[in-house]
Backbone bond lengths (Angstrom), bond angles and torsions (degrees), N, CA, C in turn:
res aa  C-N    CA-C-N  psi(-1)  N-CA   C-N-CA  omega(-1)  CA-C   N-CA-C  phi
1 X - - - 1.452 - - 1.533 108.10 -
2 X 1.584 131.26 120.14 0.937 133.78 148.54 1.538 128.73 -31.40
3 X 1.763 125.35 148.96 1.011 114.99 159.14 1.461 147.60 -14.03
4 X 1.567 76.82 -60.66 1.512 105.90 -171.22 1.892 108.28 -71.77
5 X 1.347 107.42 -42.10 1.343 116.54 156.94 1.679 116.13 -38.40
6 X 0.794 116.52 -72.33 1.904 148.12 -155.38 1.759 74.15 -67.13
7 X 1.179 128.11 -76.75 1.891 115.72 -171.72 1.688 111.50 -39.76
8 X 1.309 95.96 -56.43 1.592 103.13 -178.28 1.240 101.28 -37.52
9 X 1.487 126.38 -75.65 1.062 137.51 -116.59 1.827 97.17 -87.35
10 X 1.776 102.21 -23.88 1.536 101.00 176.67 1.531 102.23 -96.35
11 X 1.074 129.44 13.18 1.343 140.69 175.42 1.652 106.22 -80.67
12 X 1.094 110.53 -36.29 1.613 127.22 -152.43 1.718 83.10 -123.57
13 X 0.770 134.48 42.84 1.565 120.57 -173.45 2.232 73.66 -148.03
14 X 1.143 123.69 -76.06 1.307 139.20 -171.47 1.391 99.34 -49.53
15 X 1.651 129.32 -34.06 1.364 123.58 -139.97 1.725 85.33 -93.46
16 X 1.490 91.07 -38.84 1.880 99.76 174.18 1.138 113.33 -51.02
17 X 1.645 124.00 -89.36 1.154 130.81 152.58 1.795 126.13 7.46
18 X 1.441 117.09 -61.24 1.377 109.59 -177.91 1.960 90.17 -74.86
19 X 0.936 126.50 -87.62 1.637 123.62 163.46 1.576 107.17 23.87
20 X 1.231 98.64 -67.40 1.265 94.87 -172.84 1.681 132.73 -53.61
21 X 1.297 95.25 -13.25 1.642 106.70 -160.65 1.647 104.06 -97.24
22 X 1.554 117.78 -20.03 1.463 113.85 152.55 1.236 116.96 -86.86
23 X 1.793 100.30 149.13 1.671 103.74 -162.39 2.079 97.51 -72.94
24 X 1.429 114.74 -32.30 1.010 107.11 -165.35 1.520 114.79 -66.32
25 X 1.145 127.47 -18.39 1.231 145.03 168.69 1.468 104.20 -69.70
26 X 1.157 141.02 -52.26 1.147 138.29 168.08 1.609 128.59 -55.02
27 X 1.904 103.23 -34.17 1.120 128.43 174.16 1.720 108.33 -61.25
28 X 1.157 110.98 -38.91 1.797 123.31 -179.54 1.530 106.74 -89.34
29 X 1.054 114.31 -33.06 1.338 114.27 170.39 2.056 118.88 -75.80
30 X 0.861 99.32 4.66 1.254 100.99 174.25 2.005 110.56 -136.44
31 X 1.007 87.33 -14.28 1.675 79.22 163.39 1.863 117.17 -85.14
32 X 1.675 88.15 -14.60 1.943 98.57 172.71 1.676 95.32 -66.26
33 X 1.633 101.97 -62.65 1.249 93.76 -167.96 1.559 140.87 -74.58
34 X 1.294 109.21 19.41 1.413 151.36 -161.36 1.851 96.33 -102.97
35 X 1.650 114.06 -56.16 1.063 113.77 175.12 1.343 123.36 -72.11
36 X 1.117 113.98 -33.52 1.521 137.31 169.13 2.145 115.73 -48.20
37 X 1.588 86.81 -10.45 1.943 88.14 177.25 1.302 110.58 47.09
38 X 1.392 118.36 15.28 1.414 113.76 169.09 1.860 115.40 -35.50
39 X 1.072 129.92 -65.11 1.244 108.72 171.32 1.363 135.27 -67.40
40 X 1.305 118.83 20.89 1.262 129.23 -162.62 1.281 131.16 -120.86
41 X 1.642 136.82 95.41 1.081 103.82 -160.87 1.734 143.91 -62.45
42 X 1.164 120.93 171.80 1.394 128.74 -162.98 1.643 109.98 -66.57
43 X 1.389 105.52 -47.25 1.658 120.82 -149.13 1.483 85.49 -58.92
44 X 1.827 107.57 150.39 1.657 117.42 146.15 1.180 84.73 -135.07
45 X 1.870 91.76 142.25 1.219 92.70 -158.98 1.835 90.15 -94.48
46 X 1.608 96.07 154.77 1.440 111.70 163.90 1.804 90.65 72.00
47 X 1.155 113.16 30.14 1.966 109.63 164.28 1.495 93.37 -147.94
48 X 1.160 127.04 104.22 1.391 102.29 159.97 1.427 123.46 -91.21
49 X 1.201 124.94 0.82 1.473 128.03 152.19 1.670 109.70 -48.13
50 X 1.110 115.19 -55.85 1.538 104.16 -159.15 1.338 92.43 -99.26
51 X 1.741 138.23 11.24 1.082 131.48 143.40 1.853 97.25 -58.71
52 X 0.893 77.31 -89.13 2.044 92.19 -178.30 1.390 109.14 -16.18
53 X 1.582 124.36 -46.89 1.565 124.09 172.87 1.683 104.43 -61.95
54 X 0.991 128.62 -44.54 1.525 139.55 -155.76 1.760 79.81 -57.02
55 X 1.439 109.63 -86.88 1.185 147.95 -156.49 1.833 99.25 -29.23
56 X 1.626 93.69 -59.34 1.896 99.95 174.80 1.159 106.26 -42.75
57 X 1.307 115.44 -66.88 2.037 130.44 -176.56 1.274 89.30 -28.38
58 X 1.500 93.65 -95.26 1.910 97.54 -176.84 1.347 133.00 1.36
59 X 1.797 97.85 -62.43 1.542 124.83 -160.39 2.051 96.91 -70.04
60 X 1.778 109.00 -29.71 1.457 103.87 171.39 1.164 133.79 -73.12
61 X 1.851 97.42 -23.38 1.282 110.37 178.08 1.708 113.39 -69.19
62 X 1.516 96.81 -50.20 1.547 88.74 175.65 1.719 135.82 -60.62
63 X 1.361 98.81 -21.38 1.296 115.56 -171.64 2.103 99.64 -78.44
64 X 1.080 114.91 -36.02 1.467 132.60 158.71 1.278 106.94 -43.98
65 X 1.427 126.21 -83.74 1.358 123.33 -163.08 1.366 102.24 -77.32
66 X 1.245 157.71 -17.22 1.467 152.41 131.37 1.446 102.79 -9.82
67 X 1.542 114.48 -73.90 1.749 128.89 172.33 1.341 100.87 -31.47
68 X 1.195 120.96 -71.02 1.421 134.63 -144.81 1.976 96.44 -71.69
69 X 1.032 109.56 -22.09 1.476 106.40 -173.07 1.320 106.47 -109.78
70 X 1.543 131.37 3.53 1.249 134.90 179.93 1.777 97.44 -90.09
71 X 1.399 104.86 -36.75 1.556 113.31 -157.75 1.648 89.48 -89.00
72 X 1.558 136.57 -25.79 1.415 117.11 -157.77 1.736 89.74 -170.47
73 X 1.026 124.37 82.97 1.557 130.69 -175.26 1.442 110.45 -34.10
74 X 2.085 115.39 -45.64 1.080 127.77 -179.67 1.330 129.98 -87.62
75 X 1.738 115.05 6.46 1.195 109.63 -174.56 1.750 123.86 -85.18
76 X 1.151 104.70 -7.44 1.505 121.35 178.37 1.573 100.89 -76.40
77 X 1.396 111.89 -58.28 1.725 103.19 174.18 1.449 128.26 -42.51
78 X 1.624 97.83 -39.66 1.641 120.10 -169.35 1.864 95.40 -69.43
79 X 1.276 116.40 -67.05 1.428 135.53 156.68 1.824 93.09 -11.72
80 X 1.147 132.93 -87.05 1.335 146.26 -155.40 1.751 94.04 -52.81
81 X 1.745 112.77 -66.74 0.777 98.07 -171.21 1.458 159.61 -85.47
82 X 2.151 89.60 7.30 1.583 126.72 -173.04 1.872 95.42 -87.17
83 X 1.459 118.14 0.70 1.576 122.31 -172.78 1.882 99.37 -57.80
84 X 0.873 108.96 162.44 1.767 129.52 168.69 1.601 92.58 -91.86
C-alpha cells in the first residue's frame, strides 16, 4: 500500500471509529446492514442471478460489519441493542 493509500485508509479507519460513538450513525449503519441480508441466506432457489445479487449484498454487508468491528469490537452489539 502506498503512502497515499496507508493515510486514506487510517483516515477512514478514525472517520469510522468517531461515527461510531453517535447512536445516529450507528442507527444508519445498521439499517445498511439490515439491507445487506446479512443474516440471511443468499440462495433463490431456481434464479441464480438473484442468487448472485443476494450473495454481492451479503458479501457488502459482511465486508461492513468486519469495518464496524475493527473500529469498535462492541458497536455491533450496542447497534443490536439501541434497535426499536
Amino acid at each position: 500500500m502506498t503512502d497515499r493509500g496507508k493515510i486514506r485508509r487510517e483516515r477512514f479507519e478514525n472517520a469510522l471509529a468517531d461515527g461510531l460513538r453517535r447512536p445516529e450513525v450507528r442507527l444508519v449503519l445498521l439499517e445498511i446492514l439490515s439491507a445487506c441480508n446479512l443474516m440471511q441466506a443468499s440462495y433463490a432457489a431456481g434464479d441464480a442471478l438473484a442468487t448472485a445479487h443476494n450473495e454481492g449484498m451479503r458479501r457488502v454487508g459482511l465486508w461492513l460489519k468486519g469495518e464496524i468491528d475493527a473500529a469498535d469490537p462492541e458497536a455491533f452489539a450496542r447497534m443490536l441493542l439501541e434497535q426499536d
